[in-house]
Structure formats: C-alpha cells, structure tokens
N, C-alpha and C positions, 0 to 999 in steps of 0.2 A: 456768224461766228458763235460758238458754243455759248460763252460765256458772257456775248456783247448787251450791255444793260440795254442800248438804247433800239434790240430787237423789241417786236409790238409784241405783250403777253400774250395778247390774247388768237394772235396767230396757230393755227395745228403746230403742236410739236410732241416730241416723243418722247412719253412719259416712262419714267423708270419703276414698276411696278414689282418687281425681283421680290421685294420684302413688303408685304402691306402694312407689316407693324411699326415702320423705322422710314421717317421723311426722307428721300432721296434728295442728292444736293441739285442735278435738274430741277427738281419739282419747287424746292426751296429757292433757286435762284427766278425762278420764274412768278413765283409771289411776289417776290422781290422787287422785279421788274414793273411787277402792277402799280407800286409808288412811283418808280421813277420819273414821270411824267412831273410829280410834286418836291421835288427833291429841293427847291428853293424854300419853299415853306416849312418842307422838314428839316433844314437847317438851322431856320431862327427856331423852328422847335427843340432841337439840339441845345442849339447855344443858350435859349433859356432852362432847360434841363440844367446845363451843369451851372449853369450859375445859381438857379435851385439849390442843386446838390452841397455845392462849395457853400451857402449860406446856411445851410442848414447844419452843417459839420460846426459851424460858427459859434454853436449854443454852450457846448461842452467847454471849448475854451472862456466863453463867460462865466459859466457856472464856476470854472475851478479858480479863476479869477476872485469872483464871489465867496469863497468856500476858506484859500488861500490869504487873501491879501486884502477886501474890505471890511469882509467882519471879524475878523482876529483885532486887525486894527481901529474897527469902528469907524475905521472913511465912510463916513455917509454920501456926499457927495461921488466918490466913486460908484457907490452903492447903486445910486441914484442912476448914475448914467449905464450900470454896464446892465439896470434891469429894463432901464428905456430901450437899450441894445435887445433884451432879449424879447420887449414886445416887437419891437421894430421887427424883427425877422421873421419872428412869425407872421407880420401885416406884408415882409415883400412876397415871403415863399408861397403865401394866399394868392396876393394878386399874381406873380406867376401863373400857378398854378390854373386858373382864370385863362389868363390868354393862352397857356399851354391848351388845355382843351376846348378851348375856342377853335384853335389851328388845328388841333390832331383830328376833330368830329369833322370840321371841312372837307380834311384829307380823305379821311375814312368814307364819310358820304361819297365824295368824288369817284372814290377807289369802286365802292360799293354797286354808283352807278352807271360806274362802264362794263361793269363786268357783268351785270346785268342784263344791258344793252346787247352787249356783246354776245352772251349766250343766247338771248332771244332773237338776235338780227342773224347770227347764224343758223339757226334754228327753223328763222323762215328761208333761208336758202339749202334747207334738208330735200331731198326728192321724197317723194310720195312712197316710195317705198321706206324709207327709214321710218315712217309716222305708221306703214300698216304693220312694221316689225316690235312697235313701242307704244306701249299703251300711255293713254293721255296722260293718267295718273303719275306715272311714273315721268314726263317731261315735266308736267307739273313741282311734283316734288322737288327737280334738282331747281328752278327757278326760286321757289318758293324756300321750300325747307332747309336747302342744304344754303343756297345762297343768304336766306334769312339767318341762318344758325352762326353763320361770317361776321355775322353783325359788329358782338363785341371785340372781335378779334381783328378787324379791320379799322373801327373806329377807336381804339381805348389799346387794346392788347400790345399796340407795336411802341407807342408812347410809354407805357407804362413798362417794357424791357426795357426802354434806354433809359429812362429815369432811375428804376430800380438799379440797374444796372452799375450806372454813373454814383449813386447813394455809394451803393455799395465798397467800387473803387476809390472814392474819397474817403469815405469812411475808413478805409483799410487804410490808408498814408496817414489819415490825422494817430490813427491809432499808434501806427507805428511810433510817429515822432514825439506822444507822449511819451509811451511807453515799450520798449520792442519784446520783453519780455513778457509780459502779462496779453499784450497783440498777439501774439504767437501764439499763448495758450490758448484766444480765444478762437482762433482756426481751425483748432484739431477738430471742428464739427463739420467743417467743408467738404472734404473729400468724401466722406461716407454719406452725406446729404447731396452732393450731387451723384453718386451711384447710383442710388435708389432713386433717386428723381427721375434718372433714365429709365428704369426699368417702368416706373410707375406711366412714364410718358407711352413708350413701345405699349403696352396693357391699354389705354385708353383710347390709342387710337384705332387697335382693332374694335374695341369696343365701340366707337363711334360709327364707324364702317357700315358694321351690322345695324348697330342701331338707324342711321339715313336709308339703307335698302328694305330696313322694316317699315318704316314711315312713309317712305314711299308705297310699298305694296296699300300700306293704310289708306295712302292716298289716292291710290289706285282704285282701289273697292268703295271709296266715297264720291268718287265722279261717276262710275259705272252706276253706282246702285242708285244714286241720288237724283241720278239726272230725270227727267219725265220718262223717256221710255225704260231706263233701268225700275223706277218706279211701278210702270205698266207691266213689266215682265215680271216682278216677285208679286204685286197682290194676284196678278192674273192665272200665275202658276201656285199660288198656296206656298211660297217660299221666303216669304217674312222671316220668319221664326231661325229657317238655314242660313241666312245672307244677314240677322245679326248675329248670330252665334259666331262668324266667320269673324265679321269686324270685331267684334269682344275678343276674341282668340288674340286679332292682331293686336288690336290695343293692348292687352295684357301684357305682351311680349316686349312691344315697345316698354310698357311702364316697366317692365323687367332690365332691360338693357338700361334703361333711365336708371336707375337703381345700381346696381353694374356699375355705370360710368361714374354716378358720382361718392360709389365705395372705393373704388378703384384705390388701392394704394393710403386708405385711411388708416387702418395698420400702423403703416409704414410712416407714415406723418404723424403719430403720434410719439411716436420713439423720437423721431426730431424734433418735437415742440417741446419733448419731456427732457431732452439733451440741451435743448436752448436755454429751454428756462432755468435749468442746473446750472447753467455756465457762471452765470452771474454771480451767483452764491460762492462757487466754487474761486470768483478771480477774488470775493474778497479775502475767501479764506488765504491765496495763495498773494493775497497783497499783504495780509496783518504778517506774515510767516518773511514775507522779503524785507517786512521793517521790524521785524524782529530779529532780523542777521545784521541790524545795522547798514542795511546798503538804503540811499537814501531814498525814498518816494513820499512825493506830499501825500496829503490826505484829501486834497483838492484832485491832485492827480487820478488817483483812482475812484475818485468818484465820476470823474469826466471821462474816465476811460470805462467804467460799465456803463454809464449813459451813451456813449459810442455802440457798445457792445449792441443796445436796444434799439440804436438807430441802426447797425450792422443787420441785425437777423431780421428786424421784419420787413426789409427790404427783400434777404435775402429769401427768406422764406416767400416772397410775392413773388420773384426772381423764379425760385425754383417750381410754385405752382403755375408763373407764366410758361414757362417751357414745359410743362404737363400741357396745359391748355393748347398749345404751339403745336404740339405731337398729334393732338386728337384733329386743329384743325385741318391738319395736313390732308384728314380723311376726307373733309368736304370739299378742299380746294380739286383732289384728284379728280371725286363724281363728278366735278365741274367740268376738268380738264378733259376728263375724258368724250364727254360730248363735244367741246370745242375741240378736239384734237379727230373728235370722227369727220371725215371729207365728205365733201357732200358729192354723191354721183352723176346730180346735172349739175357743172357749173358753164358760167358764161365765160366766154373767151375771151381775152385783153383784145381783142382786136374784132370783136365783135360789132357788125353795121345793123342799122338802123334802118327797114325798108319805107322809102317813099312813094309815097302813092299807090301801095298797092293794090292787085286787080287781083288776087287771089286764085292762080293757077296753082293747082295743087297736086302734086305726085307722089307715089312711093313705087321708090327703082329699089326690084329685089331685096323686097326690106326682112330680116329675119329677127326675131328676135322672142330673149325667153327672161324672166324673172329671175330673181341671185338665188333663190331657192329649189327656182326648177331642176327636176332633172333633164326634162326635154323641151323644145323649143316652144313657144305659143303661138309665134305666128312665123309661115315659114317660107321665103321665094313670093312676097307680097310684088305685084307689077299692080300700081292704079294710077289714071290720069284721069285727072277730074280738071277739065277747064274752067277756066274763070265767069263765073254766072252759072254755070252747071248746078247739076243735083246728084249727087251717089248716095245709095242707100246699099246699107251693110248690113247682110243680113245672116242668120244661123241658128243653131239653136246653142242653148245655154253651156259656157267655157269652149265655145270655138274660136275664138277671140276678136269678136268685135269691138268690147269697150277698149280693149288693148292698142289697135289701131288709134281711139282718139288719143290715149295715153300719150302715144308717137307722135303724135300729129299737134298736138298741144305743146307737147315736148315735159310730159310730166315723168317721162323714162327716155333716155335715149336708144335706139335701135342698135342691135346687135353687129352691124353689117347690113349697107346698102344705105341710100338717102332718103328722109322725108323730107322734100323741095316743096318752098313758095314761091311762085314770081321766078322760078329757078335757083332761088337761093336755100343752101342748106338749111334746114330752123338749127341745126347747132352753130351755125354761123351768125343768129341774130341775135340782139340785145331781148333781154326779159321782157323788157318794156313794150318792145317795136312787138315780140310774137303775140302778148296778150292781146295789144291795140288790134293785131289784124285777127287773131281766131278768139272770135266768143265761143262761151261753153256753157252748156246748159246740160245738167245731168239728173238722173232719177233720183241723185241724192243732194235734196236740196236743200242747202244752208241758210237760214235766217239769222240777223244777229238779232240781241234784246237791245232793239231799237224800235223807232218808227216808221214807218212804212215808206214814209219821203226816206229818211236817213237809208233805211237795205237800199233802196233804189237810188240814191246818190251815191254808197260807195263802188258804185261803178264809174257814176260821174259826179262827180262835188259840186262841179257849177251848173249842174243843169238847172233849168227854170221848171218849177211848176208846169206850166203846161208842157214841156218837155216831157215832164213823169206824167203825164195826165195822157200825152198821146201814146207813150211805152207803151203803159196800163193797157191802151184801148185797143192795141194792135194784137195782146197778149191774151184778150178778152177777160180782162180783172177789175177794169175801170169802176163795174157797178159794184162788184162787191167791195173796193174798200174805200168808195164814196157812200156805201149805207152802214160803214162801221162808225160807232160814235163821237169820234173825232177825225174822222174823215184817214187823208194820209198820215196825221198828225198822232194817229192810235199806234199804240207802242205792240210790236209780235208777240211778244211776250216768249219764253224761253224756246228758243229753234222753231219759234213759230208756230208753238204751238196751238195758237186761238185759229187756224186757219185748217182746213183738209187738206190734204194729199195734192190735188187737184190746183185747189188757192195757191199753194204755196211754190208749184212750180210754175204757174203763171207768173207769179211775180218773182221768181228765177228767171222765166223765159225776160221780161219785163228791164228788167236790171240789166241784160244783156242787150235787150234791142234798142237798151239807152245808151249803151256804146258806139250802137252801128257799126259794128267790124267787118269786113269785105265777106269773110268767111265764118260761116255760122256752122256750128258744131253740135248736134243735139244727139246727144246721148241717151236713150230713152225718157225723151225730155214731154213726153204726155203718157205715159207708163201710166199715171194717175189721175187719168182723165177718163170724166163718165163719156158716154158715145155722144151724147149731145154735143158735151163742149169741148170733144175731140175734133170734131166735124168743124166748128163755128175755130177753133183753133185751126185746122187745116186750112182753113181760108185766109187765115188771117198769114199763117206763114207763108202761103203763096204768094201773098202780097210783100211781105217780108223778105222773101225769097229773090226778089224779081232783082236783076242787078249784081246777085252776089252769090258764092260758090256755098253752098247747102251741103254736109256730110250729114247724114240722118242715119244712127245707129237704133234698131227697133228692133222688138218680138212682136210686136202686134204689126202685122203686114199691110193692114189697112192706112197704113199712117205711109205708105212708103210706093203704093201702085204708080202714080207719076213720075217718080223721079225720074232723071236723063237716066242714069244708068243702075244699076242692081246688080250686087255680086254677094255671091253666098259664098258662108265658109264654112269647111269642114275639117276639124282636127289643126287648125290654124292655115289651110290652103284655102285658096279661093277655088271651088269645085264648078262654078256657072256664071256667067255675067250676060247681062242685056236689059232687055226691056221686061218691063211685066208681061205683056200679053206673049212675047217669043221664048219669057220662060218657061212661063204657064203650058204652052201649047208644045213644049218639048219634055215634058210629062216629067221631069228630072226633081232634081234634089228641093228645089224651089216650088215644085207643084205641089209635092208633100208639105212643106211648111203653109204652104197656103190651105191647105186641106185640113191639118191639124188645126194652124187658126180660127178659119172660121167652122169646126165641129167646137171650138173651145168657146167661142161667140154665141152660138147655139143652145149650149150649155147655160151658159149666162142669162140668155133670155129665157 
C-alpha cells in the first residue's frame, strides 16, 4: 500500500522527482518510515517533549505571580517559594532535556546505521555492469558524503521539530489565556515568516543537490588520482600540475556552493529577526495604550506575556530554520534513494537451489548475448559442452568475446537468451552461494586487499589452516616468494598489492582460489603476467590442479592453452573453429594464424 508505514524503507520505490526544488510527500513519507521501526522510543521521546514544553510555559505565570502579588505585597515567603519554582524548572527541563537526547542520538544512530547498511548490502548485490557505468568515487560519495551530511538531521533535526514545535503550540494557548489581545498582535509575524521560510527552503535544497554531485565528482578525482596507479599515471605523464588544477577548480566550486547554501535566504532572515525583535517593544507600547483606555491588564501580565513572546519566536525561528534544513535534506535522502531504488540486473530467485555435490558439467545451449549499451550482440548462437573433468580453452583475438563467456558462466551478466547449465542446472537457478562454491575465478585483474598475505588468502576461506595456505601457495608456485618476505604470510600487501609484481600477485589470486577447491576452475587470462619460466613451472602446477575438475582457460598467449580437451576460437562473438590443437593447427584456419602471430610476438620478446 502506498501509504502503509510498516512497508521496509529501504525497499526500491518510486521516487517523485517532477520538482527537484520542493520535497515530494512519497519521498517524505518514506524518511519517515526509516523511524518507524523506533516508534516506541519515539514516543516517550514525545511525551517528555511536551511535558518539557508545558513546564517551560510555567516560568511566566511565576514571574507574573512574582511581579503581581509577592512584591507589591512583600510576601517573602511566597517570594521564596515561587523562585524555588522557578530554579526547579529550569533543573527538570535540563534533566529532560538529558534523557531527550539520550533517546533521540540512539534513534538517529540506529536510523543512520541501517541505512547505511542498507545502501551498501545493496550495493554488493549491483551486477558488474552498474560498477563499470559508475565511477568508484561517486558510489563512494553517496555512502560517505551524502549519508554523513544526514548526520544532524537524523540524529537531532527530527527531536528538535517536535520540541520546537510543541514550545511553540503551548506557548500560543498560555498566551492566549493571558491575554487574547496582545496574543494576537504577537502573530501578525507568522504568516509572512512561514512564506518566506518556504521559499528559502525550495532555494537550499537545489543548492544542496548541486553541491553533493560536486563533491562527489571531488571525490571521484581523489580515488582516481590518489590511488597508486592514478599516482603512476600523472608523474609518469608530466600531468601533476593538470590533475591539481582540476581538483582546485572542483574544490573551489564546492567552497562556492558552500557559501551559496549557507547565504541562502540571510536576507530574508534578517527582516524576520528585525520584526521579532520589534514585536516586544511594540506589545509594550500597545500594553501602556490598553491601560491607558482603562480596560484592565496587570503589569505582571504583560510582562509574562512578552517573556512568552521570547519563549514564542526562538522557538519558532529554530522551527522555521528546521524546515529550511528539512528541505535541503530532502536532496540527500533522494541521491540516496536513488541508488537503492536502481534494481540490480542479476538477482537471485526466491526459489533458488543449492547444488550438491557437484561434478561440474558445464554447457552453454545457444547462448546470445550483448551489453545494455551495445548496439550489437557480443556473443552470438554460443553451443559448448564441456564435461565434468574436461579442459576448454577459448580462444580469439582481442573484443571477440571471450572474457564475456566467463562473465555468463560466473553469472556476473545474465545471458540474453539461451542457458548457461551446471550439473544441468540453469546458474540463474542457483543460489549466490552455491555458484561461487562451485566456479572459481581467477582474472588478469587481480585484487589484493591491504591486508596480510594469510588474510587475502583466507578471505576465500576463513577457516583454513596454515598449512592449508602453505599447500594453495605451493600449488600456485608462490610459496618461496612470500616465505622470503619479512614477516613471512604475516606481511601486510600493502595498497592492491602493491609490494608484489604482476606475476606475485596473480599467483596468490590463482592461490586464494585453489583454497577453495571449486569443481570448476575458471582462469581468465590468469598467467597474462607471468615471465616464461614461471608460466611453464605454473602449467604444471595447474595440470595437477586440473586433474579431477572442469578447467575453462580464457588466454591470448596460446602456449598456455595447447593440451586442453577442447579449443574454440572466436570470431566477432561466434565460435568460427573448435577441436584439438594439433587438428586445428593442421587445418591451416582461423586458429593457425593466432598461433602464428603468437609465437612471432614470442620471438620478438626474446
């Protein structure tokens, strides 16, 4: 149901974006619903609010008390008690005040940390295409920036409307029932201060808008540039001097919009501070003029009823900068929404199984498929059967789509039409879980976290033992080199690995995978960075690796690829040849050329 609170916020829904200046009541009810979870706590937060409120209204009727009827009379004793009343109120509205934001920063942290959560647990269920259309920087940001920017507004902002709120409303009935006349006069600021309060709100939240898509870019150009290879690409190009000039540009513009947001509407708050603080002046003028017609008002009264007046506006004025604030955050809750409202293109089926024991038969029946961007297909009328223990080697030259295939077969894209079968089972019929456990993956782009060398190699498997990683290592031919580094596994990569070469670091990719043992091994130009020595002492090792379990081997270097059971080239995304090496070889075709260019490009090298 549209409106039902106890839908999950954080669920996709459809955001009303028509006006980017002006909070949609969608978008608004669905902030809304990010409390609801805490609605019990926000209740006794409520109900100490107004009992706040109601004691605070309290002070004015002692004063006039005071003003009236002790000192005229000289009752000390009254004196006595009604200024003990007035420290007392001030020591409950404290402690309140106290447990008020005890309970509200719980709320807010709470609020703070699912949402959080929530963006970043959907975030890892994005497909691999949404991450190569979105630069890191910018997923970065909405985490960081925009969800940090929620801060006060989550934690403090929602307490502080209903407290001001509530002031306000009590304040206006004490008022009343002093005086309804001089009450009155004091309102004539209302209407024209909530106007303008809208306008100034609609102005700040475009301005915020822009400002989070600035800081983003900002933040974009500081993981790019900062990172080591960003690093290695500007001293190594002479491009220092353009790539700060760039970040200073942004920054400036950020500090621009900073500036921007918090002018926004000062102007205009000043005519209201200037009309407030006139009011006062103005009730007494028009109090001395109503006890000069004879009609009666104490002198206690009016003084109780401008002390109202100041407990009135600076309420109302927080009141009315909270809903400026309210407007603007509306911008970050969107960029937020907006990610969690995009679907992600691989998801897992509610009825998704779990394969047992599998033996890693692997097929693709007529598999076609092309990228959201393509204009034409990538791979097209794909037929391959790779049985269980087997070796397939895919072979081509560069964008015929060979890494495309593992993409399908991992299940990091789903196929356009047609199935990729394990075991016989569709992979879009399997659980997350079950597909990783059965296809490892080993790619030419290989990730290390800043960790230690045991740790990259346990987050494949957490409980493995020592010699667990010690045999990976040895299978992957890594073992010497990061038992001669100075604290053996224990030595930390340091940023994407970078203390290791090309070579080291997909070893201990390859490594991290064979600490899995998965049925089916998946190697994506997974020795692309291997010198010939320890390409060779590698090929043995995966032979041995190999033995037992189905092998897809995506390569350009052909030498890595002459045994496998079968070989199929691809051209323009078809598969143009398939068989053995030596029957392709000897059929002079598509395959005998890449073997030809090969090894002339080997030649070269030596």
């Amino acid at each position: 149901m549209r409106g039902d609170p106890d839908r999950d916020p954080f669920r996709p829904g459809k955001a009303d974006t028509s006006d980017p200046g002006r909070p949609q009541r969608d978008e608004v009810r669905r902030v809304l619903r990010l409390f609801h979870p805490h609605r019990r706590t926000l209740a006794v937060v409520g109900v100490l609010i107004v009992f706040s409120a109601v004691t605070g209204v309290a002070s004015p009727f002692l004063i006039r008390e005071v003003v009236d009827v002790a000192l005229p009379d000289g009752n000390l004793h009254l004196l006595t008690w009604l200024a003990a009343g007035l420290i007392g109120i001030v020591a409950v509205s404290t402690a309140l005040d106290v447990v008020q934001g005890l309970l509200t920063t719980r709320v807010g942290q709470a609020v703070m940390h699912g949402l959080r959560t929530a963006l970043y647990t959907h975030l890892q269920r994005m497909s691999l295409g949404f991450f190569a259309r979105t630069r890191t920087g910018e997923v970065q940001s909405r985490i960081a920036n925009d969800i940090g920017a929620m801060q006060t507004v989550v934690t403090s902002t929602g307490a502080d409307l209903v407290q001001n709120l509530a002031t306000v409303v009590v304040t206006v009935v004490a008022m009343l029932a002093l005086d309804w006349r001089l009450a009155l006069f004091s309102f004539c600021v209302l209407p024209f201060s909530v106007w303008l309060n809208r306008r100034v709100g609609r102005l700040r939240r475009r301005i915020t808008a822009r400002r989070q898509r600035q800081l983003a870019e900002m933040s974009a150009t500081v993981e790019e540039t900062l990172s080591i290879s960003g690093i290695l690409l500007t001293r190594t190009t002479g491009r220092t001097p353009e790539v700060v000039e760039r970040f200073t540009r942004q920054s400036d513009e950020v500090a621009a919009l900073e500036v921007g947001s918090e002018m926004a509407g000062r102007w205009q708050w000043s005519l209201i501070t200037l009309t407030m603080a006139a009011v006062p002046a103005l009730t007494y003028l028009l109090g001395g003029w109503i006890r000069g017609t004879g009609t009666a008002l104490s002198i206690g009264t009016l003084v109780a009823l401008v002390t109202l007046q100041g407990q009135l506006f600076r309420p109302l004025g927080a009141l009315l900068r909270i809903v400026v604030r309210l407007h603007a955050s509306m911008a970050l809750f969107a960029r937020v929404f907006e990610y969690l409202d995009t679907p992600p293109e691989v998801v897992e089926r509610p009825d998704a199984v779990a394969l047992e024991d599998p033996r890693g038969h692997v097929r693709f029946s007529d598999v076609t498929f092309a990228y959201p961007s393509a204009e034409t297909d990538t791979v097209t009328g794909i037929d391959l059967d790779v049985p269980a223990g087997s070796s397939l080697a895919v072979v081509g030259a560069t964008g015929s789509g060979k890494t495309t295939l593992g993409y399908l077969l991992s299940r990091l894209y789903d196929v356009g039409s047609g199935a990729v079968t394990i075991d016989g089972h569709d992979v879009r019929e399997l659980t997350a879980r079950s597909l990783s456990d059965t296809v490892g993956v080993v790619t030419q782009e290989t990730f290390l976290l800043h960790a230690s060398v045991a740790d990259n190699l346990r987050f494949a498997k957490p409980d493995a033992t020592d010699d667990e990683l010690r045999n990976a290592a040895r299978i992957a031919q890594v073992d010497d080199v990061i038992s001669a580094l100075p604290q053996g596994y224990d030595t930390v990569v340091g940023e994407r690995g970078y203390r290791f070469s090309g070579g080291e670091k997909q070893r201990i990719a390859l490594a991290r995978t064979v600490l899995r043992d998965p049925p089916v091994l998946l190697l994506d130009e997974a020795t692309s960075a291997l010198d010939t020595r320890t390409e060779r002492a590698m090929a043995a090792a995966l032979e041995r690796l190999s033995s037992g379990r189905t092998t897809v081997t995506i390569a350009h270097r052909l030498s890595t690829v002459r045994d496998a059971d079968q070989i199929v080239v691809l051209d323009h995304g078809r598969i143009v040849e398939r068989g053995k090496h030596a029957d392709l070889l000897a059929a002079g075709g598509r395959y005998a050329e890449l073997v030809a260019a090969d090894e002339a490009r080997a030649e070269l090298v030596q």
